[in-house]
C-alpha positions in Angstrom: 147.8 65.4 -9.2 150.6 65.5 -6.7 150.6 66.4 -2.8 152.8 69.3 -2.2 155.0 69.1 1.1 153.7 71.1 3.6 156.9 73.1 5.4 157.3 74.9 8.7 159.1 78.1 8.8 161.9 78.3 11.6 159.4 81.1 13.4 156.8 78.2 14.0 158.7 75.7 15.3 157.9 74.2 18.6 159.0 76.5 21.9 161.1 75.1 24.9 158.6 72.9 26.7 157.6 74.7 30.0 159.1 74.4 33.0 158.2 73.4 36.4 158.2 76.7 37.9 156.8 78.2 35.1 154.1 76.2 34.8 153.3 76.5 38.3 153.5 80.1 37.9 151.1 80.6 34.9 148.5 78.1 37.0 148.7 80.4 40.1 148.0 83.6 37.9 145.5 81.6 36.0 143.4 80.3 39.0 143.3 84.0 40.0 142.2 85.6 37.3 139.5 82.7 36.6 138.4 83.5 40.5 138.1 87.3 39.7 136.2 87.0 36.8 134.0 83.8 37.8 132.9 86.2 40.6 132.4 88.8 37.7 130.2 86.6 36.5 128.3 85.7 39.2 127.5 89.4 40.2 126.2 89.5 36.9 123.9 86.9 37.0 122.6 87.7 40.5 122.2 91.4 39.0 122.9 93.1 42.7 122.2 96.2 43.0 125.7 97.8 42.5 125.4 96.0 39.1 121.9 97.2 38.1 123.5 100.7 39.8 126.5 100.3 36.8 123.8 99.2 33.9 121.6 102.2 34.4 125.1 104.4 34.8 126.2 102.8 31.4 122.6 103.0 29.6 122.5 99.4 29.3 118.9 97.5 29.0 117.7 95.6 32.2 118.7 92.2 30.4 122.4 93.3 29.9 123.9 91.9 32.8 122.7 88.2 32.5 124.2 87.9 28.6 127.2 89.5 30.3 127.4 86.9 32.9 127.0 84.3 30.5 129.1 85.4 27.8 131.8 85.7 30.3 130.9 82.1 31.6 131.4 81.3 27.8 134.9 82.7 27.3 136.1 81.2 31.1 135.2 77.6 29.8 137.0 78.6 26.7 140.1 79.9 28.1 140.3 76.9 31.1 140.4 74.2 27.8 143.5 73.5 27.0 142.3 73.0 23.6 140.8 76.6 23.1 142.4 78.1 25.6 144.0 80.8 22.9 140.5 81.3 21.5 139.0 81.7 25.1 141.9 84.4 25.8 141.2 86.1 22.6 137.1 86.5 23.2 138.3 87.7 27.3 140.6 90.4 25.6 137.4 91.1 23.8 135.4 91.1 26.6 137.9 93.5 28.5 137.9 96.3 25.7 134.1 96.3 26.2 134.7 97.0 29.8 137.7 99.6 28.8 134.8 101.5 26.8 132.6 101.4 28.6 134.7 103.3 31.3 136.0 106.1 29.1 132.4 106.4 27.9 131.6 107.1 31.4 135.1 109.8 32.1 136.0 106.9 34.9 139.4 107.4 36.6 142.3 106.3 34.5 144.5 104.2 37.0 142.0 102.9 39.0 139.0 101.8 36.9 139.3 102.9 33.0 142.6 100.3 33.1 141.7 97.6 35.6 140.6 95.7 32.5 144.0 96.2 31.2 145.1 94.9 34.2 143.1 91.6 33.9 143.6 90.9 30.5 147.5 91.2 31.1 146.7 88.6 33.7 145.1 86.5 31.6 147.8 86.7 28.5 150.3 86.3 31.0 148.8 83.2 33.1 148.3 81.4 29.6 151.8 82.5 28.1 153.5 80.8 31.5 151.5 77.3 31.3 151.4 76.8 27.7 154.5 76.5 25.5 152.0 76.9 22.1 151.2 80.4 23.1 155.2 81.5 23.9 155.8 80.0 19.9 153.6 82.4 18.3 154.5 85.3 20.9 158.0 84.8 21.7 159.5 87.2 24.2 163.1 88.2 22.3 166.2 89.8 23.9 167.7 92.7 22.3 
């Protein structure tokens, strides 16, 4: 039996390391979006009364908001691992199309709340795209 050589295709091959700036940048929108949601979380754990206001709203049992806090815990320590940081923006994306749902489900204004989790998980995507050079090789950005 013989080992077949593995080859890359061109479209794989390794991006531009990041720069400085760039790097910087995607940090900055990173920490951010980490502080927004980690105080998602936390809200969610505490279950305050706006949030148990929002479960009953939604029809949600009296447990929901503790396996959402968690979860998002889950994805945070996910996305800040450099490792399985594409995974952890992947299961947030997730996450934020629950949330998108949820607000249509509920006729929510548009703008303001049905695409505020658009909004975040733009943040997110963008954050990781500017500090990671792995994530601008499978998502290049191409000029016309």
């Amino acid at each position: 039996m013989t080992a077949t050589p593995i080859t890359t295709p061109a479209s794989t091959a390794p991006a531009r390391p990041v720069s400085p700036r760039a790097r910087v940048a995607g940090l900055v929108v990173t920490a951010l979006v980490v502080a927004f949601l980690l105080f998602d979380a936390a809200i969610h754990l505490a279950n305050i009364a706006p949030v148990r206001d929002s479960m009953v709203e939604y029809g949600f049992p009296d447990y929901a908001p503790y396996v959402m806090g968690i979860v998002m815990l889950v994805c945070l320590a996910l996305y800040l691992t450099p490792v399985t940081s594409i995974l952890g923006a992947v299961l947030l994306t997730g996450y934020l199309g629950g949330a998108v749902a949820c607000n249509i489900l509920t006729e929510q204004p548009l703008l303001s709340t049905i695409l505020s989790p658009v909004y975040v998980g733009i943040l997110v995507w963008g954050g990781l795209y500017l500090r990671d050079a792995g994530v601008r090789s499978i998502m290049p950005l191409r000029r016309a």
